[in-house]
C-alpha positions as CSV (number, residue, x, y, z in Angstrom):
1,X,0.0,0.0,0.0
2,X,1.3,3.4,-0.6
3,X,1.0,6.5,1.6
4,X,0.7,9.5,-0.7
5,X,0.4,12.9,1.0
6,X,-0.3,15.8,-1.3
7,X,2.2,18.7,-1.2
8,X,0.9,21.1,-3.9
9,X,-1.9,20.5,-6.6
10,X,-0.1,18.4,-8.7
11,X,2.6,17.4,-6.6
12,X,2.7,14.2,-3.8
13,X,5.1,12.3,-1.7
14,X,4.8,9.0,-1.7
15,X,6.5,8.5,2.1
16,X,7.3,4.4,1.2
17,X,9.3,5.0,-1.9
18,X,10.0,8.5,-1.0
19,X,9.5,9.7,-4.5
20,X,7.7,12.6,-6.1
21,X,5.0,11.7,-8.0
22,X,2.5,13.8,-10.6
23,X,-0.8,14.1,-9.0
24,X,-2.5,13.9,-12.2
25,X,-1.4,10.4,-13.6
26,X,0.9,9.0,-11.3
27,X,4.1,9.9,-12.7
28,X,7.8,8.8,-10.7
29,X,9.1,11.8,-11.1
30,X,12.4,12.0,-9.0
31,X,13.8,11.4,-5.2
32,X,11.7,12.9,-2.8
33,X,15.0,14.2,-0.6
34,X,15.8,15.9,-4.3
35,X,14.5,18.7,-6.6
36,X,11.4,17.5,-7.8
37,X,12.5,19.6,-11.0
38,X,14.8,17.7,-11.9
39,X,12.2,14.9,-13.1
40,X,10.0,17.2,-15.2
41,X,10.3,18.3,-18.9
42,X,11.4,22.1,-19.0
43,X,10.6,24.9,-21.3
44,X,12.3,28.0,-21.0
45,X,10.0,31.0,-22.7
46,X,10.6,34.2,-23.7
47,X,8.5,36.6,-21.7
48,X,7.0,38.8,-24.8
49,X,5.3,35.4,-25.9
50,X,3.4,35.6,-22.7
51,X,3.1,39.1,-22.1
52,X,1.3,40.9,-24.8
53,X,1.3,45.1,-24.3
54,X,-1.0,46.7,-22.4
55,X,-2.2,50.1,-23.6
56,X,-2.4,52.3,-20.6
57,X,-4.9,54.2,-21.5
58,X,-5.1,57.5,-19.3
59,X,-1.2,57.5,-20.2
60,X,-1.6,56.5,-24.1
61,X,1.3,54.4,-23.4
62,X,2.3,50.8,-23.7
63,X,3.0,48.7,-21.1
64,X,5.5,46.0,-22.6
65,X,6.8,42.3,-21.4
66,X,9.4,42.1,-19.3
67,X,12.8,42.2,-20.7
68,X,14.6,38.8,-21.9
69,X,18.0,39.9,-21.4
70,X,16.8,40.5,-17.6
71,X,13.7,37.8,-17.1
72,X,12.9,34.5,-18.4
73,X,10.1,32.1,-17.5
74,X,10.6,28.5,-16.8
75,X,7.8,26.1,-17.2
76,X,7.8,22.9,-15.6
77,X,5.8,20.2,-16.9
78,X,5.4,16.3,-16.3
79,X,7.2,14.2,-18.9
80,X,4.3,11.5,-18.6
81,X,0.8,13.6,-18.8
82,X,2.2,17.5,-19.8
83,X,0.7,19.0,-17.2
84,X,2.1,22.1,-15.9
85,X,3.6,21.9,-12.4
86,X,5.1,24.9,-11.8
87,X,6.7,27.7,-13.1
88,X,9.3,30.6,-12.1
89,X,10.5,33.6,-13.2
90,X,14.3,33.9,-13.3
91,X,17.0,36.2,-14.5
92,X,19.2,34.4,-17.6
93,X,21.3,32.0,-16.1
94,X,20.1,31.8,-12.6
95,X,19.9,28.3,-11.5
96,X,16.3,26.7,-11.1
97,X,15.0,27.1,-7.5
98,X,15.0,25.2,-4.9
99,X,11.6,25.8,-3.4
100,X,10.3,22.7,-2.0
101,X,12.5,20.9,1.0
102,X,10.8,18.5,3.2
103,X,11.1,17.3,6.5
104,X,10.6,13.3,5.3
105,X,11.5,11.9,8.3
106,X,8.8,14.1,10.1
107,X,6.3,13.1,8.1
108,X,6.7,9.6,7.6
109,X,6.6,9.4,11.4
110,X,3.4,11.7,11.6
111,X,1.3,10.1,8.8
112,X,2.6,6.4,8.9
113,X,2.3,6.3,12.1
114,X,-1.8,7.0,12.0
115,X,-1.9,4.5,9.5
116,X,-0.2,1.6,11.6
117,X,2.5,1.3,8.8
């Protein structure tokens, strides 16, 4: 039996294997202790083909996307189903974050434990 415990939408732990998994199919997607990122497909955009300009229009001025030489967006999508895990804003060349760190042994102890496992 597994004990999956949901960290973000599309995101759980499963505290056995101690492995990320996609919410929405299942996925393995990489070492739990590890960057979950580092299991998903990445696509690294170009902000202008997100951010169309806005016409301000008291200012009759455009608002335009952020920069590329200063901003890129990094989508993060499962390699099994496509769907979009996350995604980050970052200057060019700035390492991918970081953002999720669990306590594992904490919460094997806390939701095993309930279980009897």
């Amino acid at each position: 039996m597994t004990a999956r415990v949901a960290i973000t939408e599309y995101l759980e732990i499963d505290l056995h294997s101690e492995r990320w998994h996609c919410r929405a199919c299942g996925h393995d997607i990489a070492a739990a202790r590890d960057n979950y990122k580092t299991g998903l497909l990445v696509y690294d955009r170009d902000p202008r083909e997100i951010h169309a300009p806005i016409l301000d229009e008291k200012k009759y001025e455009f608002t335009y996307a952020p920069d590329p030489t200063w901003c890129r967006i990094v989508e993060f999508y499962c390699p099994s189903c496509c769907t979009q895990i996350e995604n980050e804003y970052l200057p060019p060349g700035h390492p991918l974050t970081h953002d999720i760190e669990l306590d594992i042994d904490s919460l094997k102890r806390r939701h095993l434990a309930k279980e009897g496992q």
